[in-house]
N, C-alpha and C positions, 0 to 999 in steps of 0.2 A: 504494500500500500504506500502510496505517496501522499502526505498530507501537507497542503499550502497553512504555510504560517503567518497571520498580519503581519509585516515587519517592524511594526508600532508596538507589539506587543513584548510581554516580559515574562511569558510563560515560551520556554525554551521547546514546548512539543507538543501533540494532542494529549498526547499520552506521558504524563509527569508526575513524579511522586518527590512531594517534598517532606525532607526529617530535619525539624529543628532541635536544633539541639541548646542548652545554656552550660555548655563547657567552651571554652576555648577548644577551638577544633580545626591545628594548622595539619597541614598537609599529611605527616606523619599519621595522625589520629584517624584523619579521614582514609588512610589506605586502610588500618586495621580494623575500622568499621565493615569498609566494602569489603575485605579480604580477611575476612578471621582464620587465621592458621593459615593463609598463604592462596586462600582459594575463594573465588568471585563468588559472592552471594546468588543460589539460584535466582531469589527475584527480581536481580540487578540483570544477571545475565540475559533472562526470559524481558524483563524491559529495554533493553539493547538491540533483543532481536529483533523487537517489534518497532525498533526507530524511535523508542519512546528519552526518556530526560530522565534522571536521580538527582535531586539537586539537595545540597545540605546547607542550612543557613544556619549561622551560632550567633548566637546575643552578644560574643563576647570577641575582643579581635585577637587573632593570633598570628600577630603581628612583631 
C-alpha cells in the first residue's frame, strides 16, 4: 500500500504508534527499548513492514 501524507502534517505515517515516555531517553535508551537483548520488537518490526512510524517523545531532554 502507498499512503499520501499532507506534507503540513506532523504525524510521520497513517499508521503510527507513539510511546511517551518521562525519562530522559537519549539514543542509547531508545535502542534498548526497540531492541531488548539485541532483537527488534515484533511490533516495531510488523509496523515497519506495513510502512507505518514508532515514534518516542520524552518530557525530558537528553541532551
Amino acid at each position: 500500500m502507498n499512503f499520501e501524507i499532507n506534507q503540513d502534517s506532523f504525524i510521520p505515517a497513517k499508521n503510527t504508534i507513539f510511546q511517551v515516555k518521562a525519562t530522559n531517553m537519549p539514543a542509547s535508551k531508545i535502542e534498548k527499548e526497540m531492541c531488548p537483548n539485541g532483537k527488534l520488537r515484533k511490533t516495531i518490526k510488523k509496523l515497519s513492514d506495513d510502512n507505518g512510524a514508532y515514534v518516542i517523545v520524552s518530557s525530558m531532554n537528553g541532551f
